[in-house]
RODO-2510 file (C-alpha; in nm, 4 decimals, decimal comma):
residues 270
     n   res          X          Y          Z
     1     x     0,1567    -1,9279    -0,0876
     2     x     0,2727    -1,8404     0,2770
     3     x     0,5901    -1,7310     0,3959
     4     x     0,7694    -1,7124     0,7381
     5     x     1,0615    -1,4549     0,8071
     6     x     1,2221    -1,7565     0,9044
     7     x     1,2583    -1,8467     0,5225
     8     x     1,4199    -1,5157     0,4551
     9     x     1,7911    -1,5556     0,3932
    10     x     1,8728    -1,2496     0,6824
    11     x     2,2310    -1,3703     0,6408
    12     x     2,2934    -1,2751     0,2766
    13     x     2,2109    -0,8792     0,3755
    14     x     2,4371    -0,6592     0,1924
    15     x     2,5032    -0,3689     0,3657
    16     x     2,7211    -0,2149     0,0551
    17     x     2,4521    -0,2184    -0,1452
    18     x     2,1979     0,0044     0,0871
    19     x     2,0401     0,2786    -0,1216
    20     x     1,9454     0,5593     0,1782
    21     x     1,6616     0,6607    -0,0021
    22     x     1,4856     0,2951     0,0163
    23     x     1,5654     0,2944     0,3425
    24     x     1,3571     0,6139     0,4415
    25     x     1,0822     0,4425     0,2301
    26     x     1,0874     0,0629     0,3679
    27     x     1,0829     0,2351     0,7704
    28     x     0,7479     0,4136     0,6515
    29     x     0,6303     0,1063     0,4863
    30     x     0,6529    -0,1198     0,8508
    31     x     0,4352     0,1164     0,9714
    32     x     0,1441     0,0693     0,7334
    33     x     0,1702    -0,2829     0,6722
    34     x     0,2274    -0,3318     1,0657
    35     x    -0,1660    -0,1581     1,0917
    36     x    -0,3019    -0,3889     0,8826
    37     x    -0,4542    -0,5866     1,1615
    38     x    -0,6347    -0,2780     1,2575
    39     x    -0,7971    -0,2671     0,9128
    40     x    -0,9324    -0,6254     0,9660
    41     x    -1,0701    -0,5955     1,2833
    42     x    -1,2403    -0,2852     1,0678
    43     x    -1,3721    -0,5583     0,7269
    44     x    -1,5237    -0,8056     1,0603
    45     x    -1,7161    -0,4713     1,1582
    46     x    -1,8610    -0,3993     0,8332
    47     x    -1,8989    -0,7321     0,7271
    48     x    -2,0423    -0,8896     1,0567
    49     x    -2,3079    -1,1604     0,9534
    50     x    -2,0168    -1,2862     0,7309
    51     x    -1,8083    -1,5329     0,9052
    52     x    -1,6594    -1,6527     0,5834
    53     x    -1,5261    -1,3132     0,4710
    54     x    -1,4890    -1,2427     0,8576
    55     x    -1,2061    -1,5448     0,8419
    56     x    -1,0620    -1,4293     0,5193
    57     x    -0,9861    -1,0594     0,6191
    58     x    -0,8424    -1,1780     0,9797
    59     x    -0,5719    -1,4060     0,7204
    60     x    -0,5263    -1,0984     0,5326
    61     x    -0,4445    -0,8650     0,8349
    62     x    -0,2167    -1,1587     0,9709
    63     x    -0,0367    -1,1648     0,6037
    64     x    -0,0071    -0,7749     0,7155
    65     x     0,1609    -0,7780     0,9948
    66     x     0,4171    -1,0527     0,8803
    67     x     0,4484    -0,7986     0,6165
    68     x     0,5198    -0,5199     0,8760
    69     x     0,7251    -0,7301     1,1376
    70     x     0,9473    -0,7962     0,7540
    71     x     1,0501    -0,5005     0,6643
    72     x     1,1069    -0,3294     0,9891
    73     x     1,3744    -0,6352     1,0657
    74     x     1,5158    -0,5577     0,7219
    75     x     1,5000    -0,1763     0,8254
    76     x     1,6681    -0,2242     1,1538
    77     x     1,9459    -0,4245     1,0071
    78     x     2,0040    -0,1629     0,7489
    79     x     1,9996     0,1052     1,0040
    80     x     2,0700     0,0060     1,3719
    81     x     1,9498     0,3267     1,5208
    82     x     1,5616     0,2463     1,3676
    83     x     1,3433     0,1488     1,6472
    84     x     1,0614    -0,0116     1,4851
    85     x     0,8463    -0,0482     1,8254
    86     x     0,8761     0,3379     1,9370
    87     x     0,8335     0,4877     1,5686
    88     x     0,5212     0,2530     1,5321
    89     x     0,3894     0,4345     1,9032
    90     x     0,4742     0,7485     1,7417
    91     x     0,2908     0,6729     1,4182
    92     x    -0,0504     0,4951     1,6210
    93     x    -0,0280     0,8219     1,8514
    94     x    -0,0535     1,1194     1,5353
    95     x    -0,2772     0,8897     1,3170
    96     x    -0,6240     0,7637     1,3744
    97     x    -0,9139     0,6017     1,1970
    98     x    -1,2008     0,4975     1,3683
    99     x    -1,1577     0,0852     1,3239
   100     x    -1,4033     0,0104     1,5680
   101     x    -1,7089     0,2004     1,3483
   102     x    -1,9202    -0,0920     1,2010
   103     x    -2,0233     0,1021     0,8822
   104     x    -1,8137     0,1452     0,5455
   105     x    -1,7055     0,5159     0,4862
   106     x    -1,7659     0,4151     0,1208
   107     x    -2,1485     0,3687     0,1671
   108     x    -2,1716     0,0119     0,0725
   109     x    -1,9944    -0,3321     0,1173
   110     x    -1,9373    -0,3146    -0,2389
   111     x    -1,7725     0,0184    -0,2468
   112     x    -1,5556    -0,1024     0,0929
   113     x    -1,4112    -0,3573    -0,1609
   114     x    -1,3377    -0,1649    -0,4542
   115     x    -1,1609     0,0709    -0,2324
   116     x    -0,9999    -0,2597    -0,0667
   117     x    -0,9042    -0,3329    -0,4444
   118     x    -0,7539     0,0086    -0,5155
   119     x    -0,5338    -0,0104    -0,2390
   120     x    -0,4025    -0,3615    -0,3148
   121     x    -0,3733    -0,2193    -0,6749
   122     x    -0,1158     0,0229    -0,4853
   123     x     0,0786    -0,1883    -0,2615
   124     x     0,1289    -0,4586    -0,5155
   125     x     0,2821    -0,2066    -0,7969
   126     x     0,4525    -0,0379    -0,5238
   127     x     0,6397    -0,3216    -0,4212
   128     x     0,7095    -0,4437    -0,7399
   129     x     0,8665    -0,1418    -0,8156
   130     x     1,0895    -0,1636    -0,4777
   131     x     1,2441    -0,4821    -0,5267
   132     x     1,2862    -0,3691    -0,9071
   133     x     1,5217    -0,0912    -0,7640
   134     x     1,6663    -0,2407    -0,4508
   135     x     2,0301    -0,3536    -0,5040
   136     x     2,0125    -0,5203    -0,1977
   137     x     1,9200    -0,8763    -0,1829
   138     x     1,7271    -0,9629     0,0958
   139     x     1,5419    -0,6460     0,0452
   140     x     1,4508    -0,7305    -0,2771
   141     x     1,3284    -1,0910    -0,1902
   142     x     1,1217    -0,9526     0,0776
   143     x     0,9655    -0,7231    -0,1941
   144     x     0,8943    -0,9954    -0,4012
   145     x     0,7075    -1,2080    -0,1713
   146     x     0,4694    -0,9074    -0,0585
   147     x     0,4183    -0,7799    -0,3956
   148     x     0,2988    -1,1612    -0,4968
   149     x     0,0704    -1,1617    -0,1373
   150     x    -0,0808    -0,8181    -0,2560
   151     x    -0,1969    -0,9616    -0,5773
   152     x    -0,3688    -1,2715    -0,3722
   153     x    -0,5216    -0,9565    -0,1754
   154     x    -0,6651    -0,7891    -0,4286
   155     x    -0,7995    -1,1281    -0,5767
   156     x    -0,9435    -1,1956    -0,2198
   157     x    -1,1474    -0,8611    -0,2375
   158     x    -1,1946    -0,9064    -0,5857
   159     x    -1,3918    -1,2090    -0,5456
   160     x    -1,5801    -1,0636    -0,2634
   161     x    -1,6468    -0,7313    -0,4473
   162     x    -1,8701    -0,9605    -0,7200
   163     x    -2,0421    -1,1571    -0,4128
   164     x    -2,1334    -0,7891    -0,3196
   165     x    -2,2399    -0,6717    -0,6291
   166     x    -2,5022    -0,9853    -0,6254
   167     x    -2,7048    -0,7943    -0,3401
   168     x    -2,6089    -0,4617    -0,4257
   169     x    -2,6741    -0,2720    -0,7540
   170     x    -2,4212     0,0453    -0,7283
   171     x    -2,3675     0,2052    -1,0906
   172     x    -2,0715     0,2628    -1,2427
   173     x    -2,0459     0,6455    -1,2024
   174     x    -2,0412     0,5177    -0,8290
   175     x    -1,7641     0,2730    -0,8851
   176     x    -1,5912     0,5923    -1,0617
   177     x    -1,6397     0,8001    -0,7622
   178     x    -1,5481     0,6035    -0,4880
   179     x    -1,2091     0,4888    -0,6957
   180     x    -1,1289     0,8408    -0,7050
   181     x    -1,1524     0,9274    -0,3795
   182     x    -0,9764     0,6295    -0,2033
   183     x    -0,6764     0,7095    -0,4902
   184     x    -0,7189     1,1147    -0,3875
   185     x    -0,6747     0,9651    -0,0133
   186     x    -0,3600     0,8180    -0,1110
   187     x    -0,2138     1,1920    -0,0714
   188     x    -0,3845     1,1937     0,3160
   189     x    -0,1929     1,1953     0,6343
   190     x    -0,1294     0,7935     0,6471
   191     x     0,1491     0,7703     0,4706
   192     x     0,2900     1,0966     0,5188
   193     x     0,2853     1,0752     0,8806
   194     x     0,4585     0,7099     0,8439
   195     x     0,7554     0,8405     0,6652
   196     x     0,7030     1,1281     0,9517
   197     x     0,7362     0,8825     1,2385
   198     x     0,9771     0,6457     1,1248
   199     x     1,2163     0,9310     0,9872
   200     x     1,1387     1,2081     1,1759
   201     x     1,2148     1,2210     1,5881
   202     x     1,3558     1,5469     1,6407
   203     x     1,1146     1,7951     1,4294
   204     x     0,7814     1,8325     1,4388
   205     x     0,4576     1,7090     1,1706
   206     x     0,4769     1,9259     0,8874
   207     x     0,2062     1,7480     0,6886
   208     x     0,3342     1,9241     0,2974
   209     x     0,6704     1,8414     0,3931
   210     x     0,6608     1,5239     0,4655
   211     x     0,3930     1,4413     0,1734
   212     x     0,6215     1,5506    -0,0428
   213     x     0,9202     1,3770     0,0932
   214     x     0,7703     1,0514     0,0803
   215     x     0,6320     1,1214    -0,2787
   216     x     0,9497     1,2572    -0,4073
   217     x     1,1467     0,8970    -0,3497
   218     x     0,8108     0,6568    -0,4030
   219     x     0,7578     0,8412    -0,7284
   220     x     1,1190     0,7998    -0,8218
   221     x     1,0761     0,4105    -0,8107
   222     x     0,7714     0,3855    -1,1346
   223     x     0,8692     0,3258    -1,4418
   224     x     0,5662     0,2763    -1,7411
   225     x     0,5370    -0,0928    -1,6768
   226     x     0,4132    -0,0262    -1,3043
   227     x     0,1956     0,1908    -1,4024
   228     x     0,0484    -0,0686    -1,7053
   229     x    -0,0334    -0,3299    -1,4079
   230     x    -0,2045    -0,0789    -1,2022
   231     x    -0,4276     0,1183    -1,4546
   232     x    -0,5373    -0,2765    -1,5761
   233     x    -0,5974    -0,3988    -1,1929
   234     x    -0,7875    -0,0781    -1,1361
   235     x    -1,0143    -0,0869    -1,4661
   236     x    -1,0921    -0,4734    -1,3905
   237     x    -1,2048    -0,3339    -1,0673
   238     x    -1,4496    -0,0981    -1,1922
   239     x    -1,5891    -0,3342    -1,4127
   240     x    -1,3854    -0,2792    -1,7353
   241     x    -1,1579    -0,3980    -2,0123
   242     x    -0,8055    -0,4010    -1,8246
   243     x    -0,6928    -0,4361    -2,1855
   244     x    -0,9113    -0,2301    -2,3967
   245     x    -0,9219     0,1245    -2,5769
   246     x    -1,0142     0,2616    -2,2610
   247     x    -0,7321     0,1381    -2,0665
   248     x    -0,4503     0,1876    -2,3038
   249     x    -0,6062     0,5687    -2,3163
   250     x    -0,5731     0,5990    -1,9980
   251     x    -0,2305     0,4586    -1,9405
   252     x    -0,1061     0,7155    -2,2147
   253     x    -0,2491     1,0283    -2,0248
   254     x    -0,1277     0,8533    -1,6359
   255     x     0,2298     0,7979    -1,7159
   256     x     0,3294     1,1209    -1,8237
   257     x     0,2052     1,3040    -1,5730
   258     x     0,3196     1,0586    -1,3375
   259     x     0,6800     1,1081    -1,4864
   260     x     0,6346     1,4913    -1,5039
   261     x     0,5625     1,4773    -1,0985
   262     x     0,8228     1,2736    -1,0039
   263     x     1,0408     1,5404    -1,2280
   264     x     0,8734     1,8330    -1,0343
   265     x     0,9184     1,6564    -0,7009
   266     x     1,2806     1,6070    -0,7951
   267     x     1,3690     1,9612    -0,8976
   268     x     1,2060     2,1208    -0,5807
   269     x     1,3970     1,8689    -0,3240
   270     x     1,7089     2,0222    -0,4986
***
């Protein structure tokens, strides 16, 4: 269901219940979901003798932006000095992708939507576990409503991942593989340099640093039941039981070392 940020109750923010932390995190956030559009105009490459899909992503990247323009009026109420419109310059000025190349860096349409599926996986357990941990209340609403449009998201390439899969026979060890990499890529510059630029004026990129700056306070926010809807999302994915021996295998060996990061990322900020 759509939203407006006119719905949003911006009157009911409570600024005595700000966690600093979240705030770091929800300023990087703007940035990413603010780019979305340049990820659609990206799908309408790839996918350019499909005007059905073609109409679908350009909804999606709209739903992005909303979720961008969202959270940086959140962050610039909970921090008046946040400029969302010169921190999202800073961020478009230290990282690029090529949006304009017409070819999938997965090798396939299919493999462009599992790794479309991963990263909806991401966002929609990420901001689940946000609003699970934000005190504040229009914070947490806004969390709600984006984790619930990331789950229509990853049902939208979903759907389009089996229409792929009709033309295109990739095996699963391929599935595996490209999975991996687009959850290895999760550790790239993106979202380091976001927390980077919408944190960071005065010193300059420090790539480790500010990895493990975001990391230290997204990890913080996952608790086991995050990490239950993510291993399912990714397994159904890949073609899998979400619910089977498999799965609950590997939601046993993810969660601890999950926890024993977030533990290491802790004691080395101290």
């Amino acid at each position: 269901m759509s939203w407006t940020l006119d719905e949003i109750p911006w009157d009911r923010f409570d600024r005595s219940r700000l966690d600093p932390e979240i705030v770091k995190l929800v300023k990087a956030a703007s940035l990413v979901e603010y780019n979305g559009g340049a990820y659609a105009h990206h799908l309408c490459r790839i996918f350019d003798d499909d005007r059905i899909f073609q109409a679908s992503a350009r909804r999606w990247g709209a739903e992005e932006i909303r979720h961008g323009n969202a959270l940086a009026r959140w962050a610039e109420l909970a921090d008046p000095e946040f400029d969302f419109e010169a921190a999202f310059a800073r961020f478009q000025a230290g990282y690029r992708v090529d949006f304009d190349c017409g070819t999938s860096r997965r090798g396939s349409r299919s493999g462009e939507m599992i790794a479309r599926c991963i990263v909806e996986v991401g966002t929609s357990s990420y901001y689940t576990a946000l609003r699970d941990a934000a005190r504040e209340p229009v914070l947490k609403q806004i969390c709600g409503l984006i984790a619930a449009d990331e789950i229509r998201h990853y049902k939208l390439f979903y759907k389009n991942l089996t229409r792929c899969l009709e033309r295109e026979r990739i095996g699963f060890c391929r599935r595996m593989r490209v999975a991996a990499r687009r959850i290895i890529e999760s550790e790239d510059d993106e979202l380091a340099y976001a927390y980077y630029a919408a944190n960071e004026t005065t010193r300059s990129y420090d790539r480790d640093r500010c990895r493990r700056a975001y990391a230290r306070r997204a990890y913080a926010l996952c608790h086991k039941h995050h990490v239950v809807h993510g291993v399912r999302l990714i397994f159904k994915a890949l073609g899998l039981s979400p619910r089977g021996s498999l799965a609950r295998i590997a939601i046993r060996l993810i969660w601890p070392v999950m926890r024993h990061r977030a533990i290491r990322l802790e004691k080395a900020a101290a």
